[in-house]
Backbone as a printed PyTorch tensor [residue, N CA C, xyz], in Angstrom:
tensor([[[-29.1550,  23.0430, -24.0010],
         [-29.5610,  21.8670, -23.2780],
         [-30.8560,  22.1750, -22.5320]],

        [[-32.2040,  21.7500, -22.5750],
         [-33.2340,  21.6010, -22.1580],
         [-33.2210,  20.6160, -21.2430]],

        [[-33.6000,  20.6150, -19.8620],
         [-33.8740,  19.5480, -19.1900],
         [-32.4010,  18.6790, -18.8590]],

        [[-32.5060,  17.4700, -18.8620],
         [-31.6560,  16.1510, -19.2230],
         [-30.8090,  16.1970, -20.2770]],

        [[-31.4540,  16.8330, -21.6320],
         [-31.9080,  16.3950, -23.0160],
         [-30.4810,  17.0030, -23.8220]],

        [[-29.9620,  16.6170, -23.9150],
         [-29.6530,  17.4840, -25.4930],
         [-30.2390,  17.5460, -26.5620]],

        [[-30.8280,  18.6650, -27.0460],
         [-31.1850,  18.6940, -28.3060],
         [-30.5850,  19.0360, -29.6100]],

        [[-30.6410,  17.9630, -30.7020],
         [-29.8940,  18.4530, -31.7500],
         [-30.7070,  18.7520, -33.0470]],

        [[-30.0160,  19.5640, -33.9580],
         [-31.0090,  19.3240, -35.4610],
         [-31.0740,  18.5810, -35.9670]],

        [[-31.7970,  17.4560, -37.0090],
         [-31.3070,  16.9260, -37.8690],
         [-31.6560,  17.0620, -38.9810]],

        [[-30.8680,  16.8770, -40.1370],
         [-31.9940,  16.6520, -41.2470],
         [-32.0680,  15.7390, -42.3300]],

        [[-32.6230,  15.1860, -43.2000],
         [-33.0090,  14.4700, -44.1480],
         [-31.5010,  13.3450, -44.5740]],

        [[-30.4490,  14.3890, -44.8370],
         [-29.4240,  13.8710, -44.8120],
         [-28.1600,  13.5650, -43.9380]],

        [[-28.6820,  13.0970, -42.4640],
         [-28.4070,  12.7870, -40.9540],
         [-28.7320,  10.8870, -41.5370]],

        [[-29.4060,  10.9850, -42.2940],
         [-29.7180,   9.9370, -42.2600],
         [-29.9220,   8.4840, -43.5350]],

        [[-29.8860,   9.6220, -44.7510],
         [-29.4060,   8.6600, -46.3290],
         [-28.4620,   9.5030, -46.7890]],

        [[-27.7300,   8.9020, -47.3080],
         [-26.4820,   9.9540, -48.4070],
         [-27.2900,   9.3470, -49.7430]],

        [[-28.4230,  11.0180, -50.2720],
         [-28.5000,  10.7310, -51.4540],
         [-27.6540,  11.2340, -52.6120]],

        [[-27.9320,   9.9620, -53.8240],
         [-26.9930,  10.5290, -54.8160],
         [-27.8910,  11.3800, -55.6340]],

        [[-26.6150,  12.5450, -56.7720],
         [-27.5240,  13.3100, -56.6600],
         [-27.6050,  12.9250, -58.3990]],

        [[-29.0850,  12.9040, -58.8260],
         [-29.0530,  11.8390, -60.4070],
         [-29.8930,  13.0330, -61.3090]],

        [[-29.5910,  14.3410, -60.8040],
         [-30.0650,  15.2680, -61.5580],
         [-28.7060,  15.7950, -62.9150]],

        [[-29.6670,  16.1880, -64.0340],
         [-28.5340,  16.5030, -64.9220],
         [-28.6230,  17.7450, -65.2630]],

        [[-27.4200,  18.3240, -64.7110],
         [-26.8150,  20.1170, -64.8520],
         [-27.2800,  20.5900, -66.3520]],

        [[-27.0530,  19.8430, -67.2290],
         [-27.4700,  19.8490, -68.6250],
         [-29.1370,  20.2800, -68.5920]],

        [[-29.8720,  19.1140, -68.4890],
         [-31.3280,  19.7460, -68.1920],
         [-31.6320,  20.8820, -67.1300]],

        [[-30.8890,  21.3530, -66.3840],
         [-31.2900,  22.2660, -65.5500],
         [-31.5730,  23.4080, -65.9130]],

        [[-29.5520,  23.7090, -66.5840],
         [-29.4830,  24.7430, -67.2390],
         [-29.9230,  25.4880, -68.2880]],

        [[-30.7850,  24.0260, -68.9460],
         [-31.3370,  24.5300, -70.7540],
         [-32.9210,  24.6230, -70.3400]],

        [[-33.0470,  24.0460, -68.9390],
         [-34.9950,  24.8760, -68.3360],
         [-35.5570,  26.0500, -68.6080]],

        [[-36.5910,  26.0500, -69.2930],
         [-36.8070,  27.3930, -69.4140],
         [-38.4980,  27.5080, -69.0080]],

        [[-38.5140,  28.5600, -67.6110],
         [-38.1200,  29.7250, -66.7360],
         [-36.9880,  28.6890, -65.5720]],

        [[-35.5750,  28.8430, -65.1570],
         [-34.9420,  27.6790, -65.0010],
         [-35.7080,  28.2240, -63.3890]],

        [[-35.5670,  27.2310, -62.8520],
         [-35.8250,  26.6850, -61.4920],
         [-34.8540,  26.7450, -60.0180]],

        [[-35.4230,  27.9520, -59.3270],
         [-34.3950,  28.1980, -58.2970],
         [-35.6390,  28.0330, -56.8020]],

        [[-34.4420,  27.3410, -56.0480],
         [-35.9420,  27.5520, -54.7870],
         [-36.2200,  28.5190, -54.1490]],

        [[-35.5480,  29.4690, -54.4180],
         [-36.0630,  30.5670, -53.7360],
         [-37.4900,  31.0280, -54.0740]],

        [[-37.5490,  30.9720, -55.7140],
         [-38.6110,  31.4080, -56.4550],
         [-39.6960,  30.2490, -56.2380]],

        [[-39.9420,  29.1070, -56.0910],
         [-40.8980,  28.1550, -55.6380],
         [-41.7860,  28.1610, -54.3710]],

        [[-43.0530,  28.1840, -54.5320],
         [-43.4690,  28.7200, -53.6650],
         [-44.8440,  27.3270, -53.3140]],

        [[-45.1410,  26.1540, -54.2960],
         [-45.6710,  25.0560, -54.3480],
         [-44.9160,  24.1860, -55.0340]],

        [[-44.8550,  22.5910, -54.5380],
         [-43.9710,  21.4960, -55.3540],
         [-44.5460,  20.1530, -55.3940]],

        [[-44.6400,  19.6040, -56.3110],
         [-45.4660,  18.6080, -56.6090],
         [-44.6860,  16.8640, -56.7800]],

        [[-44.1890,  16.1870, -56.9150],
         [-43.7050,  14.9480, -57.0990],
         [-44.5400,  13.7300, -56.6240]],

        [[-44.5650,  12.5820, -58.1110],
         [-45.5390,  11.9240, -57.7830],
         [-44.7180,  10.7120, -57.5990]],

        [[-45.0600,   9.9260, -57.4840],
         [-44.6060,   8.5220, -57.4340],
         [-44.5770,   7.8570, -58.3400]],

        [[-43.2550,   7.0380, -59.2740],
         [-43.5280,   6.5210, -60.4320],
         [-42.8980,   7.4470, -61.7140]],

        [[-43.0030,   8.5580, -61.1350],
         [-42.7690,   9.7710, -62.2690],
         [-41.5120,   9.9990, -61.9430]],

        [[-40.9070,  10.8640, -63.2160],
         [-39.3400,  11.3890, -63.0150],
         [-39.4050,  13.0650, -63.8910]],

        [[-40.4210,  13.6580, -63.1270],
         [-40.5360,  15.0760, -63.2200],
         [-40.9560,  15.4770, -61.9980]],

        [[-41.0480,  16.5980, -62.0660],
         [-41.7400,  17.3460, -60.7810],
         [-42.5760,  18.7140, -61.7070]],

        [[-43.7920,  19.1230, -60.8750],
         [-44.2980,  20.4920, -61.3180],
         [-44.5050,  21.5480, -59.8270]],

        [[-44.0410,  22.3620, -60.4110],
         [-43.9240,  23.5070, -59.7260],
         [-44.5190,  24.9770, -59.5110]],

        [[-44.3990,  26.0420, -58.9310],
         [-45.0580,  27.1010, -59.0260],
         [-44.5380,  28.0710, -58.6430]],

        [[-44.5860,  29.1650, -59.3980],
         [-43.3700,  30.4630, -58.4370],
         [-44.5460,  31.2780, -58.2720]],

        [[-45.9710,  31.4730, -58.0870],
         [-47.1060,  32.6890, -57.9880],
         [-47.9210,  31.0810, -57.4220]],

        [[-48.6240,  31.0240, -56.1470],
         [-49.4440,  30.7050, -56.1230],
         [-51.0700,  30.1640, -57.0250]],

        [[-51.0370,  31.7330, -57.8380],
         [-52.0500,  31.8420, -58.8050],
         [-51.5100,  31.3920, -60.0190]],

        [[-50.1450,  30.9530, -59.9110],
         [-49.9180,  30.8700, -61.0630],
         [-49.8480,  29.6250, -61.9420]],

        [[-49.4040,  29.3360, -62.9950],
         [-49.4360,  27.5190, -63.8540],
         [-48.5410,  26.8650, -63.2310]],

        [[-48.9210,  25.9220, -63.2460],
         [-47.9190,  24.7710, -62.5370],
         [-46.8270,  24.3610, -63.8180]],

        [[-45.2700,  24.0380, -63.4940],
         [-44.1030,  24.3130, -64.5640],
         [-43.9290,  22.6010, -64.2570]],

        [[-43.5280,  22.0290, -65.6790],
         [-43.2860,  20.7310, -65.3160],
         [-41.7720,  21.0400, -65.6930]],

        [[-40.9190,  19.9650, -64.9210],
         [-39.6800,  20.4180, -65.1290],
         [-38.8600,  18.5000, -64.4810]],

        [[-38.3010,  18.6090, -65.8660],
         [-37.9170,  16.9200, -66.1350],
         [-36.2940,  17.3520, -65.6740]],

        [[-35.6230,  17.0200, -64.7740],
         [-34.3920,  17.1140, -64.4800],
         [-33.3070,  15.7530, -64.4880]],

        [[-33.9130,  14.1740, -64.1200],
         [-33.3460,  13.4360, -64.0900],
         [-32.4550,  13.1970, -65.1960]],

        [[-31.3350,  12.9290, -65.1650],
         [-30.2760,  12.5000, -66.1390],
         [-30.1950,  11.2960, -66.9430]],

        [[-29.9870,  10.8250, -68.1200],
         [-30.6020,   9.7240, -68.8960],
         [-30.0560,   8.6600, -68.8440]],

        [[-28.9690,   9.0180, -68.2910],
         [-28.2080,   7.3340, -67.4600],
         [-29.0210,   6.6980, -66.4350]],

        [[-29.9900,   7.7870, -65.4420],
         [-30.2270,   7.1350, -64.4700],
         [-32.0910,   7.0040, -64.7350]],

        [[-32.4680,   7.5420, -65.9350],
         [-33.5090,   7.0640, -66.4550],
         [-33.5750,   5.7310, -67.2760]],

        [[-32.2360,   5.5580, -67.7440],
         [-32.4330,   4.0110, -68.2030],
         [-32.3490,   2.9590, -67.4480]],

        [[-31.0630,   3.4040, -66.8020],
         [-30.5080,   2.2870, -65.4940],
         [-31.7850,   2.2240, -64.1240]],

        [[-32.1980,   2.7720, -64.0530],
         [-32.8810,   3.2660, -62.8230],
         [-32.2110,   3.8680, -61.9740]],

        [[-33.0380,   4.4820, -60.7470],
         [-32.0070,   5.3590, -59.9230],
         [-32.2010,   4.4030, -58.5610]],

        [[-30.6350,   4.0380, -58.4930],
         [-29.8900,   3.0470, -57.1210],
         [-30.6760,   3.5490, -55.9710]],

        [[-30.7980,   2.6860, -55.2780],
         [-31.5170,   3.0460, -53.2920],
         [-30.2880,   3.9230, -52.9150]],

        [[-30.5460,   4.7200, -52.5470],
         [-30.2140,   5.6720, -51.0120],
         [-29.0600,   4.9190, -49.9100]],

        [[-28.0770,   5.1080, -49.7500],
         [-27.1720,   4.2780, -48.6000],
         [-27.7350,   4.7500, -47.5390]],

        [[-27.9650,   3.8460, -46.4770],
         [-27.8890,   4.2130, -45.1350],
         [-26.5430,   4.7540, -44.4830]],

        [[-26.8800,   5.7500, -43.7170],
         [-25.7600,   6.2650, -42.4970],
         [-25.8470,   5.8780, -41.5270]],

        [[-25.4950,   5.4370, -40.3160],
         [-25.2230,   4.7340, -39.4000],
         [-24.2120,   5.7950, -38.5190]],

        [[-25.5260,   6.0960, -37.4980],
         [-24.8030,   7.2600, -36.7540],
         [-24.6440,   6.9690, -35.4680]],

        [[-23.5770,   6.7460, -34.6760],
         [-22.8920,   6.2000, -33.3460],
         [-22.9180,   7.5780, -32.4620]],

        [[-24.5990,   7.5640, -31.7380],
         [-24.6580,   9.0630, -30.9240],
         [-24.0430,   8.7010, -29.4420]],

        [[-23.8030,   7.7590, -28.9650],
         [-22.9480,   7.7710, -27.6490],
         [-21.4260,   7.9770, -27.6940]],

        [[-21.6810,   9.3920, -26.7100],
         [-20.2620,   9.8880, -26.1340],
         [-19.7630,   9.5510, -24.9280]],

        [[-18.4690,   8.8320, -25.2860],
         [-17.5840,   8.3090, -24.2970],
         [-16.7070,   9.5110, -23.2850]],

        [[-17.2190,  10.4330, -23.6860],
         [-16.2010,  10.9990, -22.7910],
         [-17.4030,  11.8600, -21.6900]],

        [[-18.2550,  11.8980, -22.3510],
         [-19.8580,  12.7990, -21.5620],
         [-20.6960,  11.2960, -21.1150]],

        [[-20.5990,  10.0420, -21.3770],
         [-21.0090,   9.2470, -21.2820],
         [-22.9630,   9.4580, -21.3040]],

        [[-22.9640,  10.2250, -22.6150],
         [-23.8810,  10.5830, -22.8260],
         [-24.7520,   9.9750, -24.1160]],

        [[-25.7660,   9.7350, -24.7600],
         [-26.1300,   9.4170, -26.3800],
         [-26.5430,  10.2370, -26.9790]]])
């Protein structure tokens, strides 16, 4: 506790429950397959349903198509909102 304040973390998914429309199938048959540890630059454009990547700075950028073909035909659904109720009744705090 800083100050007044509570401070908390949050992250990305505090706040959409995304689904996840990647296919284990394409992941696994990637070849050099794709771990984040090894990524070290990441690219995603808008419109597109790849990403390119880089494990060496110096090195080629890897295009790497992961989306699954159900959700390349269908399109991929919006993101649900979460709806997070930060006031505590018992700290009468938010």
């Amino acid at each position: 506790m800083v100050g007044m304040a509570d401070i908390q973390s949050m992250s990305v998914g505090d706040f959409r429950e995304w689904l996840d429309a990647s296919s284990t199938y394409k992941l696994n048959h990637t070849q050099p397959r794709p771990y984040l540890a090894d990524i070290v630059a990441f690219c995603a454009r808008r419109g597109q349903f790849t990403i390119e990547y880089k494990t060496a700075f110096d090195g080629p950028a890897v295009t790497c198509d992961f989306i699954g073909k159900k959700f390349l035909n269908e399109g991929l659904p919006p993101s649900a909102r979460i709806y997070l109720h930060r006031f505590n009744i018992e700290q009468g705090v938010f």
